[in-house]
C-alpha angles and dihedrals in degrees: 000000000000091000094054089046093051091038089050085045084060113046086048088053092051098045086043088051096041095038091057096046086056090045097045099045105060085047083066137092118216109242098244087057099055083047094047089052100049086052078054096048101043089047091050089051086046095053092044093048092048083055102051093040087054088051097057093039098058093035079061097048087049098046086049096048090049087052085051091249090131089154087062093044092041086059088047085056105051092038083051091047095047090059101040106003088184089065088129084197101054089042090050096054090042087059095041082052101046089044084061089046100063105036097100094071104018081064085069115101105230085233081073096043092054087072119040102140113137087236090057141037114322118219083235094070116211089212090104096062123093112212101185098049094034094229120133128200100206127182093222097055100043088047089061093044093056092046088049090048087046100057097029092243122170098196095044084059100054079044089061094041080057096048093050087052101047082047092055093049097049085051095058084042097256090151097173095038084051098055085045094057093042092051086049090052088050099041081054088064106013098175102054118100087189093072091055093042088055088046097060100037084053086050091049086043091057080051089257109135097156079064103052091046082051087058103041097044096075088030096064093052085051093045106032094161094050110110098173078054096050093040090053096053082046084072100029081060094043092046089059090047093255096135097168091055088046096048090041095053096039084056087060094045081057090055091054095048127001099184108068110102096206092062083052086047094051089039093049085049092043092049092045092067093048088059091240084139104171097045086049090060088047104063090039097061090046083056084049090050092048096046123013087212099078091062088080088054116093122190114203121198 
C-alpha cells in the first residue's frame, strides 16, 4: 500500500512539474525579441517626437516671419534644415524669404548694372526723384510698404512711413534728418536685415552713396549672415571709389551665397578697378553662366 501511495506521489510530482514547464514556456517572450521591441518602441517615440519638434519649429519660424522678425525665422529655419533638410515646408518659406531678400538689387536691368561708376549712369537710376516737388519714389520705401501691407504688420508699415521720410529729406539734402529718419525705421524693426538693406539702396537711388555706406557699415556687424546686406555696401563702396572695401565685402557676400549673378557681376566691376584683369573675367563669365542676361554687360577700366 505504501508503495502505491509513493509510486502515485510521484507520478503526480512529475506530471505537476512537467505540466507547469509546458505551461510556463509558450507564456514567455525570447529575450532577442524583448530587445528587438523596445528598439521598436523607442524608434517609434524618436520619430514622433522629430516630428513634433519639426512642427513646432517651423510653426515658430512662420509666426516670426508674419510679425517681420525674418532674422528669427531665418534661425528656426536653419535650425529646422540642419535636422531634416527635406522638410518641403521649411525649404519653401527660406526661398520666399531669400526672393524678398533680394529683390532691392535683382530689380535692377543688367544694362544699369554695366555702368555704375559714380561719374555714369548708376544702376540706381535718379529718375525717380522729383526735384521740384521734393518728393522722391524710391525702391526701398515702396518695398516695405508692399511687405507691410502683405503680412498685415503694423510695424512693417511705420517702418515703411519712416523710410519714406528719411527718403524725402535726403532728397532735399537733409542729410542728417534723413539718417534720423532711417535709424527710426530700423530701431522699429531692429532684427530685420531687410530695413538697412532698403535704406541704402534708397540712398544709392538719390545718388548718396557716403550715406548708404553710412547705413550698411554698423548693419553688417549687426547682420553678419545678411548677403543682400553685404552686396548692397559692395556698391555703396564702389560707388565712393573705394574699390578694396568693395572688392573685400563683395568677397564675403560670396561666402554667404555663391550662387547670385548679380554679386559675380559687382565683383567682376570692383576687381576690374583694381587691374586684377583675369579674376575679373572671371567673375563676370560666372554672372554670364548664372544668368544669360549679364553676356550682354561689358565692364570697361
Amino acid at each position: 500500500m505504501k508503495y502505491h501511495i509513493f509510486s502515485i506521489l510521484i507520478v503526480a510530482f512529475f506530471v505537476l512539474s512537467t505540466g507547469c514547464s509546458s505551461l510556463k514556456w509558450p507564456m514567455s517572450t525570447p529575450v532577442e525579441d524583448v530587445v528587438e521591441l523596445r528598439k521598436q518602441r523607442k524608434s517609434e517615440v524618436m520619430a514622433e517626437f522629430d516630428q513634433r519638434r519639426d512642427w513646432a519649429e517651423f510653426h515658430a519660424a512662420k509666426t516670426a516671419w508674419i510679425r517681420g522678425d525674418t532674422m528669427r525665422c531665418r534661425q528656426s529655419l536653419t535650425r529646422l534644415l540642419n535636422r531634416n533638410p527635406h522638410h518641403a515646408e521649411a525649404r519653401a518659406l527660406l526661398a520666399k524669404m531669400d526672393q524678398e531678400d533680394e529683390k532691392p538689387l535683382e530689380s535692377t536691368t543688367p544694362v544699369q548694372l554695366a555702368s555704375f561708376d559714380s561719374s555714369r549712369q548708376t544702376p540706381f537710376p535718379s529718375e525717380n526723384v522729383d526735384q521740384t516737388t521734393n518728393n522722391p519714389s524710391c525702391s526701398g520705401s515702396v518695398k516695405l510698404a508692399e511687405r507691410a501691407e502683405a503680412n498685415g504688420s503694423t510695424d512693417l508699415a511705420l517702418s515703411a512711413q519712416l523710410l519714406a521720410e528719411g527718403e524725402k529729406a535726403l532728397a532735399g539734402g537733409d542729410c542728417e534728418s534723413a539718417m534720423e529718419f532711417f535709424n527710426q525705421a530700423q530701431a522699429a524693426i531692429p532684427n530685420d536685415p531687410q530695413i538697412p538693406t532698403l535704406a541704402a539702396v534708397s540712398a544709392l537711388e538719390l545718388n548718396r552713396a557716403d550715406v548708404a555706406v553710412s547705413l550698411t557699415k554698423p548693419a553688417i556687424v549687426r547682420f553678419p549672415g545678411s548677403a543682400a546686406l553685404h552686396r548692397t555696401m559692395g556698391v555703396a563702396c564702389y560707388r565712393c571709389g573705394d574699390y578694396e572695401s568693395s572688392q573685400v565685402v563683395l568677397q564675403q557676400a560670396l561666402s554667404l551665397d555663391n550662387t547670385n549673378a548679380l554679386t559675380y557681376f559687382l565683383q567682376g566691376c570692383a576687381l576690374s578697378k583694381l587691374g586684377e584683369s583675369e579674376a575679373a573675367q572671371t567673375h563676370l563669365r560666372q554672372a554670364a553662366t548664372l544668368d544669360p542676361r549679364y553676356a550682354q554687360c561689358r565692364v570697361s577700366d
